[in-house]
C-alpha positions in Angstrom: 4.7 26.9 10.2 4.0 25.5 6.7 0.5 25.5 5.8 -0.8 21.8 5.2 -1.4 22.1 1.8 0.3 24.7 -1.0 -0.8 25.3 -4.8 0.9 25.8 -7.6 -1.2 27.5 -10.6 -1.0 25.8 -13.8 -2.0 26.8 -17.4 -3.8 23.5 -19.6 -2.3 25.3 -22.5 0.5 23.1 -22.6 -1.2 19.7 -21.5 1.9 17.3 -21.3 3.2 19.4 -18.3 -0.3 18.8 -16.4 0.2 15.1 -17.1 3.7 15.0 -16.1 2.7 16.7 -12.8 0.2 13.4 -12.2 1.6 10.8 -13.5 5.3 11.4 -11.5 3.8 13.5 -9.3 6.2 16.4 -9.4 6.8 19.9 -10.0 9.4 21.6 -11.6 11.9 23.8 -10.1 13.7 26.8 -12.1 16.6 28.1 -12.0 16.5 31.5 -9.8 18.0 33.3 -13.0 15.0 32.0 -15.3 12.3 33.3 -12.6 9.8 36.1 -13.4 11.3 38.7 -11.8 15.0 39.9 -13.5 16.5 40.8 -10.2 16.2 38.0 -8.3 19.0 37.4 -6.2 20.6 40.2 -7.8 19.4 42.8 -5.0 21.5 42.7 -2.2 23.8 44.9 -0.7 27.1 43.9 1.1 29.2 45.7 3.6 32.5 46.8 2.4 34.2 44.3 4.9 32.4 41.2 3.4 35.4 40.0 0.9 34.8 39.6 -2.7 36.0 35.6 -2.0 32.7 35.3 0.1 30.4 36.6 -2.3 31.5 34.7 -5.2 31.2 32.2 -2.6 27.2 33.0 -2.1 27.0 33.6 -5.7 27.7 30.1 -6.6 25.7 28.4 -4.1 22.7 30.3 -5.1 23.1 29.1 -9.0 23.4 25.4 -7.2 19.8 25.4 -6.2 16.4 25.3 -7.8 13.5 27.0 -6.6 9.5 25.4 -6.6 7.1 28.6 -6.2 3.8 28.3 -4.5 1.3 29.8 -2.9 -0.7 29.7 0.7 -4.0 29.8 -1.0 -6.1 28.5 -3.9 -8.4 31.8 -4.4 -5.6 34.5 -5.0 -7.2 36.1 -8.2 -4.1 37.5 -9.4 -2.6 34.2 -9.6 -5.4 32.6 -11.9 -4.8 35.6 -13.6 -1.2 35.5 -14.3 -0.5 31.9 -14.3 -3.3 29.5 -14.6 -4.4 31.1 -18.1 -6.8 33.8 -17.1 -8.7 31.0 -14.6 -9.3 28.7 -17.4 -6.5 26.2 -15.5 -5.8 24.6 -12.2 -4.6 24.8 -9.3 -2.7 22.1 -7.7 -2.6 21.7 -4.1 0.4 19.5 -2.8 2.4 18.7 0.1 6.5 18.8 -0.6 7.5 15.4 0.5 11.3 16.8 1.6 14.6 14.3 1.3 18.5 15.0 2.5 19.4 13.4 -1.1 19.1 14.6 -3.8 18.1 17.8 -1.8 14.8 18.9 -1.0 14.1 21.3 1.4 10.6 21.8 3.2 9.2 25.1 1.9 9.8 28.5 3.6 8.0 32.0 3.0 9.0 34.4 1.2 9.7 37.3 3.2 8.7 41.1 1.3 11.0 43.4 2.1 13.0 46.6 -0.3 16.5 45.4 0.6 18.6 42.7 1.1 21.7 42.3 2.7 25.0 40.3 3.7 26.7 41.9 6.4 30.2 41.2 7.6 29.5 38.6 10.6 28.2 36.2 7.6 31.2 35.5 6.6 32.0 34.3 10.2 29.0 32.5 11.1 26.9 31.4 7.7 27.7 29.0 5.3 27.3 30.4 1.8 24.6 28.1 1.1 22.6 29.1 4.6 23.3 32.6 3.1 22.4 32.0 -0.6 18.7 30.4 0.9 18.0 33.8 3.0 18.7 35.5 0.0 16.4 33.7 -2.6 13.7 33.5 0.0 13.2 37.3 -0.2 11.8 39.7 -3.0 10.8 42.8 -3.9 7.9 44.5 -2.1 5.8 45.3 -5.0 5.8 41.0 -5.2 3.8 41.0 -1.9 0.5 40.0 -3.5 2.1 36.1 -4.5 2.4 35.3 -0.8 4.7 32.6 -1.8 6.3 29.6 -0.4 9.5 28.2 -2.4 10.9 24.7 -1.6 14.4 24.7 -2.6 16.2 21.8 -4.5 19.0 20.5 -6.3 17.8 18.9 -9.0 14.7 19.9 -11.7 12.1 18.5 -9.8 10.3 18.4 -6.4 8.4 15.4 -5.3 5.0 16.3 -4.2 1.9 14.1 -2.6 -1.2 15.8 -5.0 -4.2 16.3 -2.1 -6.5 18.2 -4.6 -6.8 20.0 -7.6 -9.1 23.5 -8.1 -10.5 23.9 -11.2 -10.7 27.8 -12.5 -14.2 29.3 -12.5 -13.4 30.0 -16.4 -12.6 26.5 -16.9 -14.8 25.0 -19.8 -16.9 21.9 -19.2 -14.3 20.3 -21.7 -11.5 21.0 -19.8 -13.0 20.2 -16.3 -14.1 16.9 -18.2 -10.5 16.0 -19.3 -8.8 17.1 -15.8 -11.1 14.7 -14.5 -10.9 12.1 -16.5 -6.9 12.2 -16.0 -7.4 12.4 -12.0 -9.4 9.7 -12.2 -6.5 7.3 -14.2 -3.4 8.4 -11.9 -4.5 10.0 -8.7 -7.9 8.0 -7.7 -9.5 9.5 -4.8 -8.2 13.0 -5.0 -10.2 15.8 -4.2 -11.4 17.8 -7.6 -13.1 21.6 -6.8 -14.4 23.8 -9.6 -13.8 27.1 -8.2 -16.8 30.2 -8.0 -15.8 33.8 -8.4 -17.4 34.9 -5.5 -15.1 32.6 -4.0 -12.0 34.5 -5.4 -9.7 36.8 -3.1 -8.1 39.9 -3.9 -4.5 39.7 -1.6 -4.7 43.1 0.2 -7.7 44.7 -0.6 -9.9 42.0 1.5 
């Protein structure tokens, strides 16, 4: 089951993304090539009877869609630390609002695992598409810590309902001022936090 609300971590560094996030209220999907890990949905292994057609086949549909990245939780420290400028930015909780077209898919987990594979009775019951989606919703082990969610699209953006937005606990009184102050002009009534450290969470050691 999807959690009710997912986060995406945002640096302020760049502060026309934060606005473009609020004032369309959207988030932008990448391309699974242009993700932070160089062997995504590069690792998979393929039994010799899977024909070369088929994979090409998977290949293609997987450069078709977009991926959103999130997370289940707003107080993962290693995520304020690696993407929301060393806690200094936000965190944006959000519900995927899902559509058949353009394509937007209601987010799944990531599953953790050291390999993944096509075997041969894909080709006879799988679409490459259904395929392609298994493939990008899995990763590397060593990613575990992210517990992430990834809505998949076919276009640049995902349309989000905003239901709060977490402040870092190194967030300056100037920034918390501004995020404010542009909450207040495009998404009145929505829930603003300023996050503690003792509120912070260290995925697997806790």
């Amino acid at each position: 089951m999807v959690p009710p609300v997912l986060y995406k971590y945002r640096s302020i560094e760049n502060w026309r993304f934060l606005e473009d996030i609020f004032l369309n209220r959207r988030l932008f999907a990448a391309t699974f090539r242009s993700l932070n890990d160089p062997m995504e949905g590069l690792l998979y292994k393929h039994d010799k009877d899977v024909s070369l057609k088929y994979r090409k086949a998977v290949r293609n549909a997987s450069g078709r869609l977009n991926i959103c990245s999130l997370c289940d939780s707003r107080d993962n420290t290693l995520l304020w630390s690696y993407y929301a400028d060393g806690h200094k930015g936000v965190a944006i909780g959000v519900r995927v609002l899902t559509q058949e077209s353009p394509r937007v898919d209601e987010p799944v987990e990531v599953h953790y695992d050291m390999t993944v594979n096509i075997d041969p009775e894909a080709e006879q019951t799988r679409s490459p598409s259904e395929v392609a989606k298994s493939l990008l919703r899995q990763k590397l082990t060593f990613w575990s810590h992210e517990k992430e969610y990834r809505a998949f699209t076919t276009q640049r953006y995902v349309p989000v309902e905003i239901l709060e937005v977490v402040l870092g606990c190194n967030a300056t009184k100037e920034t918390a001022h501004a995020v404010r102050v542009l909450i207040s002009r495009h998404l009145s009534g929505t829930k603003i936090k300023h996050l503690r450290r003792s509120e912070l969470r260290w995925p697997g050691y806790q």
